[in-house]
ChimeraX commands (.cxc) that place a marker at each C-alpha (Angstrom):
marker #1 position 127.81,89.98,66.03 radius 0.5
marker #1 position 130.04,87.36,67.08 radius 0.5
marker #1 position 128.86,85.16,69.32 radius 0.5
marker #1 position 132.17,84.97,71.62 radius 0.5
marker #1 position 131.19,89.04,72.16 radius 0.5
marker #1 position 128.17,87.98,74.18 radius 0.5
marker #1 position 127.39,88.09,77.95 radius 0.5
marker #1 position 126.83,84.49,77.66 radius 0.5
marker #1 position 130.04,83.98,75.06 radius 0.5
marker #1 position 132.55,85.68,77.62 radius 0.5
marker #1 position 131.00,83.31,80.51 radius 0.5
marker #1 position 131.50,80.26,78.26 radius 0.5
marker #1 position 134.63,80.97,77.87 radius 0.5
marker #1 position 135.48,81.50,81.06 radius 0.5
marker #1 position 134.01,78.39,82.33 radius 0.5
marker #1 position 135.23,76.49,80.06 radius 0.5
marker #1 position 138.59,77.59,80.87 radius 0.5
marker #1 position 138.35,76.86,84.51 radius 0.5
marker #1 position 137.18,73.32,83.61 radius 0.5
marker #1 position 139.08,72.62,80.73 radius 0.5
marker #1 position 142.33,73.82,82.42 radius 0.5
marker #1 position 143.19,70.67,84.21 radius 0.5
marker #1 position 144.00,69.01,80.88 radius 0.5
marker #1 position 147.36,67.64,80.14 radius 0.5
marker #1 position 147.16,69.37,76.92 radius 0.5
marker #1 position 148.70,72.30,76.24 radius 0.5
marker #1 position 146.06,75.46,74.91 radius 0.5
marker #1 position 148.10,75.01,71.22 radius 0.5
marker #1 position 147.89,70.90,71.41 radius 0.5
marker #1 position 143.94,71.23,71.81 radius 0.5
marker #1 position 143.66,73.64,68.94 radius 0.5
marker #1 position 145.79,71.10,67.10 radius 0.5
marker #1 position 142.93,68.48,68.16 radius 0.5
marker #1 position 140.32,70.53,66.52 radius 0.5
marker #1 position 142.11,69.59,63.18 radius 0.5
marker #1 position 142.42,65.84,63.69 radius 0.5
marker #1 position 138.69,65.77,64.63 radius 0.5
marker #1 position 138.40,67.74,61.84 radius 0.5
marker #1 position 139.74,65.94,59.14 radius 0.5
marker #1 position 137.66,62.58,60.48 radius 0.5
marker #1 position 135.04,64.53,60.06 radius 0.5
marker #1 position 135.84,65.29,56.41 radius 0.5
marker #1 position 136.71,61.16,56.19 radius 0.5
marker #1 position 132.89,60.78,57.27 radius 0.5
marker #1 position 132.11,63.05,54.91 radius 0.5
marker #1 position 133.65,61.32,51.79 radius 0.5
marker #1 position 132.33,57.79,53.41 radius 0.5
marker #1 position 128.76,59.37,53.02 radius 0.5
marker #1 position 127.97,59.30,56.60 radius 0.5
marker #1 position 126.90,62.51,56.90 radius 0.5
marker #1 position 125.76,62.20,61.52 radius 0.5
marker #1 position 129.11,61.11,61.79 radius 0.5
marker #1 position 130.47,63.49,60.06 radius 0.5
marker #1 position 128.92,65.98,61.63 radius 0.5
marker #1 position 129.53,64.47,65.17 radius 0.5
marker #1 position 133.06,64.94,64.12 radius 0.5
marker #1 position 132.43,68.57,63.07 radius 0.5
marker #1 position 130.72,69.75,66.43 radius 0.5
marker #1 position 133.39,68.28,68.19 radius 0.5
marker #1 position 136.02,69.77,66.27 radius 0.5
marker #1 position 134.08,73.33,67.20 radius 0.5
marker #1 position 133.58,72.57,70.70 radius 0.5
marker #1 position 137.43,72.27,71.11 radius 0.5
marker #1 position 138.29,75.06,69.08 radius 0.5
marker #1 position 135.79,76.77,71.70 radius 0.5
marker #1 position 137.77,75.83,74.66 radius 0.5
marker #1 position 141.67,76.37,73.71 radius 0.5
marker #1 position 142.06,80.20,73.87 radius 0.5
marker #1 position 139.75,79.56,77.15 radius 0.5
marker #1 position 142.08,77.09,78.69 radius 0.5
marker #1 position 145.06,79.67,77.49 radius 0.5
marker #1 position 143.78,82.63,79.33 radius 0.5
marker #1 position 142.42,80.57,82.38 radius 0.5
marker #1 position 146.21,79.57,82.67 radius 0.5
marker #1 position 147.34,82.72,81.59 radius 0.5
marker #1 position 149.69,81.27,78.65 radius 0.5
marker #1 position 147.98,83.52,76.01 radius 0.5
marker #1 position 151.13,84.65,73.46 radius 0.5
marker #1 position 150.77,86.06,69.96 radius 0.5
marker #1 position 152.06,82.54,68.41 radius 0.5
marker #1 position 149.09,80.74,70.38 radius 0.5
marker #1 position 146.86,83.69,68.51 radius 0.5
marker #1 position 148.64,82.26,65.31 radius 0.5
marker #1 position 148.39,78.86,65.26 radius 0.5
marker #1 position 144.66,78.81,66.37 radius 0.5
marker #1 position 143.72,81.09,63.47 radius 0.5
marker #1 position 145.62,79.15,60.82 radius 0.5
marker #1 position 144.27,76.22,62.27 radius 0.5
marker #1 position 140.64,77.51,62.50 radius 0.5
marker #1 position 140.72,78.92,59.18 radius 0.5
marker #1 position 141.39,74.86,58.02 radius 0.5
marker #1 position 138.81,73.57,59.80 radius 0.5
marker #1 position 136.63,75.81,57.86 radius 0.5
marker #1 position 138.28,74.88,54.91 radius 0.5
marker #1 position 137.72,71.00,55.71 radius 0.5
marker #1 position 134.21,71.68,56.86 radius 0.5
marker #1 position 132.75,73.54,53.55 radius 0.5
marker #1 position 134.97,70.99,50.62 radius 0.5
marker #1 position 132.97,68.16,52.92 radius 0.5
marker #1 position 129.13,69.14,51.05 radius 0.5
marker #1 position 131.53,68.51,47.76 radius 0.5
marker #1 position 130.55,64.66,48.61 radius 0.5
marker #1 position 126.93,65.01,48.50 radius 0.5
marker #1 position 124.53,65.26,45.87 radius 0.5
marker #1 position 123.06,68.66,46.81 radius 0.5
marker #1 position 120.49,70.16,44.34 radius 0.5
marker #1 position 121.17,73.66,42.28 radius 0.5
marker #1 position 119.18,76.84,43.92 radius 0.5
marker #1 position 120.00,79.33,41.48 radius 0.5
marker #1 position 123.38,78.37,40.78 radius 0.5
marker #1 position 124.47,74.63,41.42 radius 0.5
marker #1 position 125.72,73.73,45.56 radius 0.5
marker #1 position 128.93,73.87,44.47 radius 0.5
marker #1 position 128.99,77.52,43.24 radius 0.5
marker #1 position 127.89,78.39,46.66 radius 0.5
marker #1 position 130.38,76.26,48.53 radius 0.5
marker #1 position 133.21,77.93,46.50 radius 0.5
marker #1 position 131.83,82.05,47.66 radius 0.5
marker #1 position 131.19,80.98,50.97 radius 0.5
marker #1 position 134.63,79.19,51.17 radius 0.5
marker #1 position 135.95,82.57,49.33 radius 0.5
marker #1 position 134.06,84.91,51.07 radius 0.5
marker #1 position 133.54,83.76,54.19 radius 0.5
marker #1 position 137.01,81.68,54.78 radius 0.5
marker #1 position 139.49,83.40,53.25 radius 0.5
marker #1 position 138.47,87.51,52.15 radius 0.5
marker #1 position 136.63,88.01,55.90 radius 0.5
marker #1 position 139.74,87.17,57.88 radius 0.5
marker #1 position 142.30,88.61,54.91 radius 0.5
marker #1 position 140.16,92.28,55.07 radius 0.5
marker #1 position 141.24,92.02,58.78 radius 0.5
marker #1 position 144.77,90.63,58.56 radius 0.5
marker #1 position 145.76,93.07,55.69 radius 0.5
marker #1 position 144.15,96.15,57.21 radius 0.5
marker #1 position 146.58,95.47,60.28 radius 0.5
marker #1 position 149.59,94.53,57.94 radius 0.5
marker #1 position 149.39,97.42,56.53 radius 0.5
marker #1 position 148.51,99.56,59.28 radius 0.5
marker #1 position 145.23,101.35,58.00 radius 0.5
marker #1 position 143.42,100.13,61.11 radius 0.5
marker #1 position 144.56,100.65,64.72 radius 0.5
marker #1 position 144.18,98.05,67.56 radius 0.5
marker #1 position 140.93,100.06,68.62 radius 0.5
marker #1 position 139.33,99.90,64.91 radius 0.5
marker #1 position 140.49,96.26,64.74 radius 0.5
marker #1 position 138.28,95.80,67.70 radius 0.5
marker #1 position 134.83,97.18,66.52 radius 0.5
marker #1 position 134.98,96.56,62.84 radius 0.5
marker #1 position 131.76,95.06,61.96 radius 0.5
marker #1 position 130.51,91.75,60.53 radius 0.5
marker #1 position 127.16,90.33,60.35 radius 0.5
marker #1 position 128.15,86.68,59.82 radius 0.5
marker #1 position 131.62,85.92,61.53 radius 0.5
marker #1 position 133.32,82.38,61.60 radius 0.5
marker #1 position 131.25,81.28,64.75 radius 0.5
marker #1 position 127.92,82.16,63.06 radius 0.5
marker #1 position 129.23,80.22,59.86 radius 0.5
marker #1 position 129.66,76.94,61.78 radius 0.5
marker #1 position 126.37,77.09,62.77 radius 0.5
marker #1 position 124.99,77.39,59.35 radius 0.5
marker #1 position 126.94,75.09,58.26 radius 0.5
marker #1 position 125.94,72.20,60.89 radius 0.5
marker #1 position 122.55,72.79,60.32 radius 0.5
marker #1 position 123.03,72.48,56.52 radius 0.5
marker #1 position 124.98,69.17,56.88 radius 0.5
marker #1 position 122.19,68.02,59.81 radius 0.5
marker #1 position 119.36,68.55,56.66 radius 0.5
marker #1 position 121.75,67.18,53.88 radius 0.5
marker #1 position 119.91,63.11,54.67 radius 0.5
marker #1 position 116.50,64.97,55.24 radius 0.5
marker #1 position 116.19,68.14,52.92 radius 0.5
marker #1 position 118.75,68.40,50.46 radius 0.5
marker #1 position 117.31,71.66,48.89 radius 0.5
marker #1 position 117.30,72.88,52.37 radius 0.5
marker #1 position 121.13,72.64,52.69 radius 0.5
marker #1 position 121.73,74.12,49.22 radius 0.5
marker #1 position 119.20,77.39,50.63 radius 0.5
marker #1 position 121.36,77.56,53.67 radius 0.5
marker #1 position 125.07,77.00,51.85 radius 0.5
marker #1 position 123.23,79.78,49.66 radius 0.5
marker #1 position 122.38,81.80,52.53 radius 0.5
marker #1 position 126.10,81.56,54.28 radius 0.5
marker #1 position 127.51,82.86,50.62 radius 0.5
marker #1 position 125.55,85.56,50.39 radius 0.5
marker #1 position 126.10,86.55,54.05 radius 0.5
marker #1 position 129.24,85.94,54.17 radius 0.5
marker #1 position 129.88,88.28,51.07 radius 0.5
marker #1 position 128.12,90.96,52.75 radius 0.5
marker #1 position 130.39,90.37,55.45 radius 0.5
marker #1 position 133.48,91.20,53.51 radius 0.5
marker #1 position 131.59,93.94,51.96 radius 0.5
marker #1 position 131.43,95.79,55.23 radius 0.5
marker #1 position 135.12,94.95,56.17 radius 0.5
marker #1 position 136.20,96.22,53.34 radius 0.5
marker #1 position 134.08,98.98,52.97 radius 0.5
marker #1 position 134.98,99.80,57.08 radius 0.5
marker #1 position 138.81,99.29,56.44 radius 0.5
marker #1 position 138.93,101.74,53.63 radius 0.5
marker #1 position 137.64,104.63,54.85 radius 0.5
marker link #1:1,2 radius 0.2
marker link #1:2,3 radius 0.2
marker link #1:3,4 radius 0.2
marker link #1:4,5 radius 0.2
marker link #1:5,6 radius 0.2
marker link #1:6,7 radius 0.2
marker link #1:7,8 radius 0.2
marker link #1:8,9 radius 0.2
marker link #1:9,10 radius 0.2
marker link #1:10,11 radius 0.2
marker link #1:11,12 radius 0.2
marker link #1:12,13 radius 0.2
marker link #1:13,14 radius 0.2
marker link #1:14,15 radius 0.2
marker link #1:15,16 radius 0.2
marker link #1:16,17 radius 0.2
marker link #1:17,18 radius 0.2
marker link #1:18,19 radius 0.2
marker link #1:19,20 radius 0.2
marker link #1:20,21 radius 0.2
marker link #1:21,22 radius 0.2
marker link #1:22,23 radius 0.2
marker link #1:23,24 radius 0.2
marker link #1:24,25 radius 0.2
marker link #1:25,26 radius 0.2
marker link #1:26,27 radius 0.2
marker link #1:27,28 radius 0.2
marker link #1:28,29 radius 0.2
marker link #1:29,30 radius 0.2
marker link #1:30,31 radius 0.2
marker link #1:31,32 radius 0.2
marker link #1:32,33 radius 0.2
marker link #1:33,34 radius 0.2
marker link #1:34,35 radius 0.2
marker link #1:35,36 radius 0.2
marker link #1:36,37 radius 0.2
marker link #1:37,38 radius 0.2
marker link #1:38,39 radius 0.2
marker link #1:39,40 radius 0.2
marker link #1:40,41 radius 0.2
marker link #1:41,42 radius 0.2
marker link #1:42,43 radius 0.2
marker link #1:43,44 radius 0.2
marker link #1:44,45 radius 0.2
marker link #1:45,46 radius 0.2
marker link #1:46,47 radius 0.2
marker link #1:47,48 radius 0.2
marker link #1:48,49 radius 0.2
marker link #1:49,50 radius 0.2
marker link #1:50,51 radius 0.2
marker link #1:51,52 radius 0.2
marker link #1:52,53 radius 0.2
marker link #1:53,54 radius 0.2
marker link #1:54,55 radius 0.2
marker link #1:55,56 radius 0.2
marker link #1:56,57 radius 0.2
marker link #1:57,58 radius 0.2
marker link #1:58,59 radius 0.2
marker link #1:59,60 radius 0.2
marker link #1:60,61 radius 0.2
marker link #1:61,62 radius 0.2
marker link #1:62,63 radius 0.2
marker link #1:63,64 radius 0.2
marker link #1:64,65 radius 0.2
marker link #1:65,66 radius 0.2
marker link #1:66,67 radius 0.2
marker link #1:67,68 radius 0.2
marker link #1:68,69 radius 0.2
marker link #1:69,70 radius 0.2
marker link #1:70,71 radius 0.2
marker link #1:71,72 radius 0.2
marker link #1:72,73 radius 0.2
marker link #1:73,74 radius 0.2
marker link #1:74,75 radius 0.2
marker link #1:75,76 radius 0.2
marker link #1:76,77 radius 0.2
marker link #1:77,78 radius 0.2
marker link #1:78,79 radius 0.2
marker link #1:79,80 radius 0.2
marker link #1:80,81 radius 0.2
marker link #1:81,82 radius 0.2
marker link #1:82,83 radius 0.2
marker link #1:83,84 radius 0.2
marker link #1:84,85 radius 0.2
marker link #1:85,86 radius 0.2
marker link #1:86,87 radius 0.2
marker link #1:87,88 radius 0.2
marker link #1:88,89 radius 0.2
marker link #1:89,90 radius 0.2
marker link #1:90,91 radius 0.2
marker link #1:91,92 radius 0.2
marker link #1:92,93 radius 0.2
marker link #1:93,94 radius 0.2
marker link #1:94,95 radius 0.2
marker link #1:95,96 radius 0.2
marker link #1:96,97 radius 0.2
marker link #1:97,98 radius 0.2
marker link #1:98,99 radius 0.2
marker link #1:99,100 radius 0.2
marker link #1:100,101 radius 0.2
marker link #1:101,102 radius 0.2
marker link #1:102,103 radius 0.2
marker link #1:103,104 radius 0.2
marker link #1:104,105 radius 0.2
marker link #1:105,106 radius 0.2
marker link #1:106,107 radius 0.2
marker link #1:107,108 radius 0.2
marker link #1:108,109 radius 0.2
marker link #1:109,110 radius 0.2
marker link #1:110,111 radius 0.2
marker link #1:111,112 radius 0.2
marker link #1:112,113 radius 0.2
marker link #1:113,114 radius 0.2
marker link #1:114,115 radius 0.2
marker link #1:115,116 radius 0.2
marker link #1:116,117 radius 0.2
marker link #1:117,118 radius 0.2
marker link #1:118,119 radius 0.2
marker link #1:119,120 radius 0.2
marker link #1:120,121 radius 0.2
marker link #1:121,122 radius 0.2
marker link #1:122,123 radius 0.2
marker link #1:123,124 radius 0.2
marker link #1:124,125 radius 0.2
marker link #1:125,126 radius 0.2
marker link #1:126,127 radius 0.2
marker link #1:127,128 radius 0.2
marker link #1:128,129 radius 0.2
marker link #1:129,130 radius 0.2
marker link #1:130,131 radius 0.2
marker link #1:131,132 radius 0.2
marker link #1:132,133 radius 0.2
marker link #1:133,134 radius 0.2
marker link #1:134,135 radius 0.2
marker link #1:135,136 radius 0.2
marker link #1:136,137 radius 0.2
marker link #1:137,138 radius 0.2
marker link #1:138,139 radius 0.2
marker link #1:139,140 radius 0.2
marker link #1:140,141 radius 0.2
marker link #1:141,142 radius 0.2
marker link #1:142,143 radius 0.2
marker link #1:143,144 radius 0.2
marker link #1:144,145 radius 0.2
marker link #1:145,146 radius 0.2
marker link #1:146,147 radius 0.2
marker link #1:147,148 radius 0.2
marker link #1:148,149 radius 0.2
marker link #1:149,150 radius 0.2
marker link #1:150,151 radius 0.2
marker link #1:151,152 radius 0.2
marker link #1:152,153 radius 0.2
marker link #1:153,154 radius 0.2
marker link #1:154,155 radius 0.2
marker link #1:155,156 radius 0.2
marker link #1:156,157 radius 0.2
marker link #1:157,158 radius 0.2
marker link #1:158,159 radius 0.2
marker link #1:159,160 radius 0.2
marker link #1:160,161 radius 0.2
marker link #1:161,162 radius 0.2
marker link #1:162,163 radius 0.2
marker link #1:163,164 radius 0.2
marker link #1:164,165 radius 0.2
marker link #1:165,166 radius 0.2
marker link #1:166,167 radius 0.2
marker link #1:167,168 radius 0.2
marker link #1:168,169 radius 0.2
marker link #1:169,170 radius 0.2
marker link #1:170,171 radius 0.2
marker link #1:171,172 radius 0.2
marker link #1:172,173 radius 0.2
marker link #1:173,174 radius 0.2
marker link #1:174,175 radius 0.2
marker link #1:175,176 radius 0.2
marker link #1:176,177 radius 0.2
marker link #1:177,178 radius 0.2
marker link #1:178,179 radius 0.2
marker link #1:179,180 radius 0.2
marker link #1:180,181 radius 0.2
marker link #1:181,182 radius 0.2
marker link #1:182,183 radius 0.2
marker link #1:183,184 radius 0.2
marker link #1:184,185 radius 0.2
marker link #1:185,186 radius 0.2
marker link #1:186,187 radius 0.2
marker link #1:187,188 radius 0.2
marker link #1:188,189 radius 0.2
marker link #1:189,190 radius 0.2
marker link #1:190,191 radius 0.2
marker link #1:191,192 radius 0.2
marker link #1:192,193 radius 0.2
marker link #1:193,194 radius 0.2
marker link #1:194,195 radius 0.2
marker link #1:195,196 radius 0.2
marker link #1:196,197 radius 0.2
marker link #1:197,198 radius 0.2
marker link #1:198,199 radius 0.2
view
């Protein structure tokens, strides 16, 4: 279940909102934000500095976290807002899962990178497309867009995937289980879209 469904998710949000509001930021120039920290995170990555990177990361999450909050706690939520922050969060993600590219993670099963490319398929792209096209092409209502399921949505996926970049100077294997672990979730994910969508 996503995390931003929770008691303690909706409360976040909303106090975030009240104290993130007083920005001089806009709620679409903060989601912008999360993609600059974003992409110095990925620069850490590629320098091999893998806390800094990953400083970078949680930042870039922690923003994302707060821009649809400051946007409702100002009450300048609007479909384009919606938009951008998907498109946006959707290259974060991208960013996020090519950084383990620039470590030497060990094979489990298959080598790291096989895992990095079905979570990044899975998980990135065919989770949020069996959403997007069920509502394109109108097989899913607004209700059934609300309550399809997911075990491992995008906030869940961050969460691996700082832990697995927190091991990466510690435990290697241990972030090629978990990048292994997010695939396979992730898959099942789309699996139960998909499978939801098309009945």
């Amino acid at each position: 279940m996503a995390l931003k469904t929770t008691s303690f998710g909706a409360s976040f949000q909303k106090a975030a909102g009240k104290l993130f509001s007083c920005l001089p930021l806009s709620a679409n120039q903060i989601t912008v934000c999360a993609l600059l920290l974003a992409l110095v995170g990925f620069y850490f990555a590629y320098a091999q500095q893998p806390f800094l990177s990953l400083l970078f990361f949680i930042l870039s999450g922690a923003t994302d976290a707060i821009d649809g909050a400051v946007a409702r706690a100002r009450k300048e939520v609007s479909a384009r807002g919606a938009y951008i922050d998907g498109m946006i969060d959707r290259l974060v993600e991208f960013l996020f899962i090519c950084s383990f590219f620039f470590y030497a993670l060990p094979s489990f099963i298959l080598p790291a990178g096989a895992w990095l490319v079905a979570l990044l398929f899975f998980g990135t792209c065919m989770t949020s497309f069996a959403t997007a096209y069920a509502d394109h092409r109108k097989v899913a209502d607004a209700k059934k867009l609300a309550h399809q399921p997911g075990i491992f949505p995008r906030a869940e996926r961050l969460i691996l995937l700082f832990a697995a970049l927190a091991l990466v100077p510690f435990c290697a294997s241990c972030s090629s289980f978990l990048i292994f672990a997010g695939a396979a979730l992730a898959a099942i994910t789309f699996g139960q879209r998909f499978s939801y969508f098309s009945k």
